[in-house]
BATOR-450203 format. One line per field, with one value per residue: x, y, z of N, C-alpha, C in turn. Coordinates in pm, 1 decimal, decimal comma. Layout:
BEGIN
n_c1 = [X;...] $
n_c2 = [Y;...] $
n_c3 = [Z;...] $
ca_c1 = [X;...] $
ca_c2 = [Y;...] $
ca_c3 = [Z;...] $
c_c1 = [X;...] $
c_c2 = [Y;...] $
c_c3 = [Z;...] $
***
This chain:
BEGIN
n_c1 = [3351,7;3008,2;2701,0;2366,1;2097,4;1808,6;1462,2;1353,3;1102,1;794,1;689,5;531,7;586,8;755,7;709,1;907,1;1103,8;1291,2;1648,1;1795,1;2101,9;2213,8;2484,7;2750,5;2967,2;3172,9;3293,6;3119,0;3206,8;3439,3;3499,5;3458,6;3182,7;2950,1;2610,6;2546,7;2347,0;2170,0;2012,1;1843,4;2019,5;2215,1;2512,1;2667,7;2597,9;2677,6;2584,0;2596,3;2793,7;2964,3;3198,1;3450,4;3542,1;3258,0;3189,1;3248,4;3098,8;2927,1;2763,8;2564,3;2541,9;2265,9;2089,4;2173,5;2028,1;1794,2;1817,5;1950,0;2233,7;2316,4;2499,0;2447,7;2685,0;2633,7;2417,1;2513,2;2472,5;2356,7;2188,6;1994,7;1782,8;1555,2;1372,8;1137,6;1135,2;1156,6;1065,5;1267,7;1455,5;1467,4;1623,9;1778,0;1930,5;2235,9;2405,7;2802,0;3102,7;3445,4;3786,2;3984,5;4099,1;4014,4;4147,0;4075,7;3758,0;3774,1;3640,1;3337,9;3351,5;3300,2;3443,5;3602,7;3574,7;3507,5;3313,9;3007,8;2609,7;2350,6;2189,7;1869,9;1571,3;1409,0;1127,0;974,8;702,5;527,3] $
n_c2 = [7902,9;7858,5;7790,6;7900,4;7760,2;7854,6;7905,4;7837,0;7621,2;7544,0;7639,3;7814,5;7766,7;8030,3;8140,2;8359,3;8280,0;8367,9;8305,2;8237,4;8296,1;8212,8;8344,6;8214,8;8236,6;8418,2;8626,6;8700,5;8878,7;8833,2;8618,8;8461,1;8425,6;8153,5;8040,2;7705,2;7427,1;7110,8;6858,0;6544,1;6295,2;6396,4;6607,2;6828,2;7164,6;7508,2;7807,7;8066,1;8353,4;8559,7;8787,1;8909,3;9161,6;9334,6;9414,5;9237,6;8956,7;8669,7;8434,2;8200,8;8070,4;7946,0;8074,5;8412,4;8652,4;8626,2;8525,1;8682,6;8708,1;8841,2;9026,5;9086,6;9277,3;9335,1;9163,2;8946,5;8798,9;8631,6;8617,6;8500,0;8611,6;8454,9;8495,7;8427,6;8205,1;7842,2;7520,8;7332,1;7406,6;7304,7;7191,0;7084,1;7376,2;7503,0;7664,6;7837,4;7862,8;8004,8;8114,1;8139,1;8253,1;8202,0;8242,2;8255,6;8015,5;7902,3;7967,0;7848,4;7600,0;7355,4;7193,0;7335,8;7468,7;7522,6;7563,9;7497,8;7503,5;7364,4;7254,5;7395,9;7314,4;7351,1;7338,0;7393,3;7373,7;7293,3] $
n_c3 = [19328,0;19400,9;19184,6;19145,7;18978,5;18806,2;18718,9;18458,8;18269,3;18140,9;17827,3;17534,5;17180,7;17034,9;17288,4;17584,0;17867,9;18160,6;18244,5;18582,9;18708,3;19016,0;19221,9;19467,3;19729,5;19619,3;19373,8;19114,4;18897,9;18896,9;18736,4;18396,4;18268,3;18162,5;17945,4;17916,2;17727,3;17735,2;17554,4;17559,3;17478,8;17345,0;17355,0;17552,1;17494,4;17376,7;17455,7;17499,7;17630,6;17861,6;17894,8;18151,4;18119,2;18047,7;17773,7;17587,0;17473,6;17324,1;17128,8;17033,4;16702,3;16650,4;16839,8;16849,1;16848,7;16953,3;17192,4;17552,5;17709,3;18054,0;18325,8;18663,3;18872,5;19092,4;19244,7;19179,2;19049,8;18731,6;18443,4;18154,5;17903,0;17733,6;17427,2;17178,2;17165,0;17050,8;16952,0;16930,5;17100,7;17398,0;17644,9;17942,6;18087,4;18184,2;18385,7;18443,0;18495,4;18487,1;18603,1;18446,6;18124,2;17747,8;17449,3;17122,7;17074,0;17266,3;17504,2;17422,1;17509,0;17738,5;17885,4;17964,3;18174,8;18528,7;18751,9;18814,6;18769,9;18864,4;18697,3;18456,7;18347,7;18050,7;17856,3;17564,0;17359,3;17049,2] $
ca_c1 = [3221,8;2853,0;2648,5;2213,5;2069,5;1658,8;1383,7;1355,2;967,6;730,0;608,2;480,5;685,6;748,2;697,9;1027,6;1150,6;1415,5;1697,5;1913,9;2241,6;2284,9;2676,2;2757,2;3142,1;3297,4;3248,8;3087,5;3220,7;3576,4;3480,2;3424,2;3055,9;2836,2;2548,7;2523,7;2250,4;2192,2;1874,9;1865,3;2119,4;2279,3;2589,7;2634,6;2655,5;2745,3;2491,7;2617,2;2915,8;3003,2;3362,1;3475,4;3471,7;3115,4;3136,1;3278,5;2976,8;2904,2;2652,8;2555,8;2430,2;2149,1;1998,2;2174,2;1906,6;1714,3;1909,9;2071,6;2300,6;2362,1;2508,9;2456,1;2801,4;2588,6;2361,1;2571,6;2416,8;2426,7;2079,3;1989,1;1651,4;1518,1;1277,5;1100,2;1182,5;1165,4;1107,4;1461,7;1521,8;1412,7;1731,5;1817,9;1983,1;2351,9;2532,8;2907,8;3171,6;3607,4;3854,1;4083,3;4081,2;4114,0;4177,3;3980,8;3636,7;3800,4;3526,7;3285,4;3393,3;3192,7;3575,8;3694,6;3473,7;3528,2;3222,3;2843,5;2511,8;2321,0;2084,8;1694,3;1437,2;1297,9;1072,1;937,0;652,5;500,3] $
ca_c2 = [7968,4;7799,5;7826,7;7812,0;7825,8;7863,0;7995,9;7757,4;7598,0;7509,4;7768,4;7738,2;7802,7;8213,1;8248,2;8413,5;8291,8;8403,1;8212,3;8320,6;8241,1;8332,5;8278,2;8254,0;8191,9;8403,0;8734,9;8669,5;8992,7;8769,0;8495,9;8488,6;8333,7;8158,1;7902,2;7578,3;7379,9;6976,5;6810,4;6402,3;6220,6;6522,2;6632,8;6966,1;7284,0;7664,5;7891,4;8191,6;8370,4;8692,7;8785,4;9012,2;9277,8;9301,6;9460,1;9084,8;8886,0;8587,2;8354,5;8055,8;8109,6;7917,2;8149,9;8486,5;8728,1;8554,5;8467,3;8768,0;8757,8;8956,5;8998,0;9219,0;9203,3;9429,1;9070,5;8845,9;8705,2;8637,8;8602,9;8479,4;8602,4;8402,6;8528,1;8383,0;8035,6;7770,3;7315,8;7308,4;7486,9;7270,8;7136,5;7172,6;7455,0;7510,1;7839,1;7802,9;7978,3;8011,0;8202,1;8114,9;8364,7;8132,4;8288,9;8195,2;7955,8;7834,2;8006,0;7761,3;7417,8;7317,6;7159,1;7471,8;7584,0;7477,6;7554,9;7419,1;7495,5;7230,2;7293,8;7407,7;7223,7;7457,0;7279,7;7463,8;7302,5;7354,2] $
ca_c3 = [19334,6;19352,1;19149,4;19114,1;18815,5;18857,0;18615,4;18396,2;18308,5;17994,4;17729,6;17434,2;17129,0;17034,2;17408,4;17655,9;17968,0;18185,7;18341,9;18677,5;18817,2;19130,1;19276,3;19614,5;19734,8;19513,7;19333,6;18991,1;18798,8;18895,3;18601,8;18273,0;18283,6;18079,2;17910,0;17867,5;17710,5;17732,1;17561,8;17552,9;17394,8;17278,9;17415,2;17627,4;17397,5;17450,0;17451,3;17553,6;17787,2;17885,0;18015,2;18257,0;18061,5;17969,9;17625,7;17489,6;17449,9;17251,3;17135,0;16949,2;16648,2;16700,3;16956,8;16837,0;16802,0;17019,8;17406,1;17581,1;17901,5;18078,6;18439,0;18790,4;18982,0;19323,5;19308,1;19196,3;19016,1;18576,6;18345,5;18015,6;17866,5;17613,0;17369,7;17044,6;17188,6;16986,0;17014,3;16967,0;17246,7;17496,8;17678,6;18062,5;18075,2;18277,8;18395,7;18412,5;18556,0;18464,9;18595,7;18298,2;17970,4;17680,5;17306,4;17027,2;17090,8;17438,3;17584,9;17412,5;17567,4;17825,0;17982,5;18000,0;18289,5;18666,5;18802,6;18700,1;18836,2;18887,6;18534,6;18518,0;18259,3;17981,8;17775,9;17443,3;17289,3;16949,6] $
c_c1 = [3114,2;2764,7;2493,1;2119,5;1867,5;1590,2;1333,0;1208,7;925,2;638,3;588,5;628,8;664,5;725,8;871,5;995,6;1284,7;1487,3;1776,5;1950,7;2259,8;2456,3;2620,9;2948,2;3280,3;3241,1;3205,6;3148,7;3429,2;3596,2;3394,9;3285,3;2991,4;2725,8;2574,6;2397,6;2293,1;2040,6;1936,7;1906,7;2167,9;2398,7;2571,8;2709,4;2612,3;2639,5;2517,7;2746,4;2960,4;3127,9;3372,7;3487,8;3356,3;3041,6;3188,0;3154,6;2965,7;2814,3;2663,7;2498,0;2299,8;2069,1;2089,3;2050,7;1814,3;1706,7;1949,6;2116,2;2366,5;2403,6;2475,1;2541,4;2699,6;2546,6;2429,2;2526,1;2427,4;2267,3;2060,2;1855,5;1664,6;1407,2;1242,7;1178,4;1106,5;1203,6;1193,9;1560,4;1547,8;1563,6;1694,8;1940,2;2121,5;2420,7;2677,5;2983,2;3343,7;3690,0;3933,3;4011,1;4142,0;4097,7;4075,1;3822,8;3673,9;3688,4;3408,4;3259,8;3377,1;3331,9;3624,3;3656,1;3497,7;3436,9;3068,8;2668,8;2386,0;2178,1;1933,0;1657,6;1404,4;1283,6;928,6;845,2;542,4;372,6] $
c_c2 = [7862,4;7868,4;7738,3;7833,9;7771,8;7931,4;7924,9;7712,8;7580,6;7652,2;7678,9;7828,5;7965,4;8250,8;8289,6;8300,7;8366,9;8329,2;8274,0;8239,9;8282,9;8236,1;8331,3;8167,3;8226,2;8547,4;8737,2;8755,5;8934,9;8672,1;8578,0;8372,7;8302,4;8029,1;7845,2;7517,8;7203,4;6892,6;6687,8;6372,6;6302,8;6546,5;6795,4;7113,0;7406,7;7681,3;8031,0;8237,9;8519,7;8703,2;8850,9;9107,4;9262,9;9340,4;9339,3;8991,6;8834,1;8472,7;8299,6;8142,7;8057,5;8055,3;8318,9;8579,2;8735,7;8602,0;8625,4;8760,0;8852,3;8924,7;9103,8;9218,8;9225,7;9306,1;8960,2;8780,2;8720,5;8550,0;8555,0;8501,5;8541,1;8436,6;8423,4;8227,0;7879,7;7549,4;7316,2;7342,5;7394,4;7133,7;7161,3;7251,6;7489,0;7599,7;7750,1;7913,3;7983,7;8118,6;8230,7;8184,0;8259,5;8243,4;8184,2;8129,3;7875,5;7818,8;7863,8;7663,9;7480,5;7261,0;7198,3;7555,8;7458,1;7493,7;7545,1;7462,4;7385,9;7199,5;7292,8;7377,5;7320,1;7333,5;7386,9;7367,2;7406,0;7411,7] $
c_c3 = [19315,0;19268,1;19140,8;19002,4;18853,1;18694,6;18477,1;18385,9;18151,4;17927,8;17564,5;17288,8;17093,5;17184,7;17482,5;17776,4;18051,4;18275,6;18454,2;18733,0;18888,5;19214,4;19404,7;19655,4;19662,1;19440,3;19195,1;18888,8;18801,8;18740,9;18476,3;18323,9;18156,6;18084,4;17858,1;17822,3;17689,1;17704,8;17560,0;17473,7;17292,0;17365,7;17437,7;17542,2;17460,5;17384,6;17386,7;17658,7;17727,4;17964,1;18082,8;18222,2;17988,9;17825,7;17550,1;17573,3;17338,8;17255,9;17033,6;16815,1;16632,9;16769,1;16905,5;16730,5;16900,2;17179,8;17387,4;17717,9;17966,5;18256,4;18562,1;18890,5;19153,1;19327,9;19311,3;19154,5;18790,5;18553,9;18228,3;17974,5;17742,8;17524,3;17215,3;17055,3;17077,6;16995,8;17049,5;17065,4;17364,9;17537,6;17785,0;18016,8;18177,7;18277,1;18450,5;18433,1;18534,4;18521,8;18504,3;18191,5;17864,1;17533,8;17246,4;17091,8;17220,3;17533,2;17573,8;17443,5;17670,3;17949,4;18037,7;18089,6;18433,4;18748,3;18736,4;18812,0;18836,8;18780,4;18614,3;18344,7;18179,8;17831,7;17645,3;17360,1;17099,7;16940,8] $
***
């Protein structure tokens, strides 16, 4: 599956954005999906991911409370609103896609995903 990850842009801090994945090559409600985040000289951390059944949902704690994703199989596409955003926030951002079900925090690792969208910029200032 491809994936495009869009929506992304500068706010100020406490403001929302919203991010979208849209797939193409592949039926999205097939994968377990999720986020990625990657600021500078940081390595690439989990966000967020929703599985194929959509009542398992998980999030960082960082951002729980906060992030929610969510997906629409008819578009095909997979969301993350962000609200009450925060400096720290400000990574590019990367959707992520597995067919593989792992147990425990599998989900989490960034390795453990086979498809990448090609990240969008959200910059959170104070």
């Amino acid at each position: 599956v491809q994936l495009q990850a869009s929506g992304g842009g500068s706010v100020q801090a406490g403001g929302s954005l919203r991010l979208t994945c849209a797939a193409s090559g592949g039926a999205i409600s097939e994968f377990v999906v999720a986020w990625f985040r990657q600021a500078p000289g940081q390595e690439r951390e989990f966000v967020a991911v929703i599985e194929r059944s959509d009542d398992i949902i998980s999030y960082a704690e960082s951002v729980k409370g906060r992030f929610t994703i969510s997906r629409d199989n008819a578009k095909n596409t997979m969301y993350l609103q962000m609200n009450s955003l925060k400096p720290e926030d400000t990574a590019v951002y990367y959707c992520a896609a597995t067919l593989w079900s792992y147990t425990g925090s599998g989900h989490t690792l960034a390795r453990n995903y086979d498809s990448w969208g090609q990240g969008t910029q959200v910059t959170v200032s104070s």
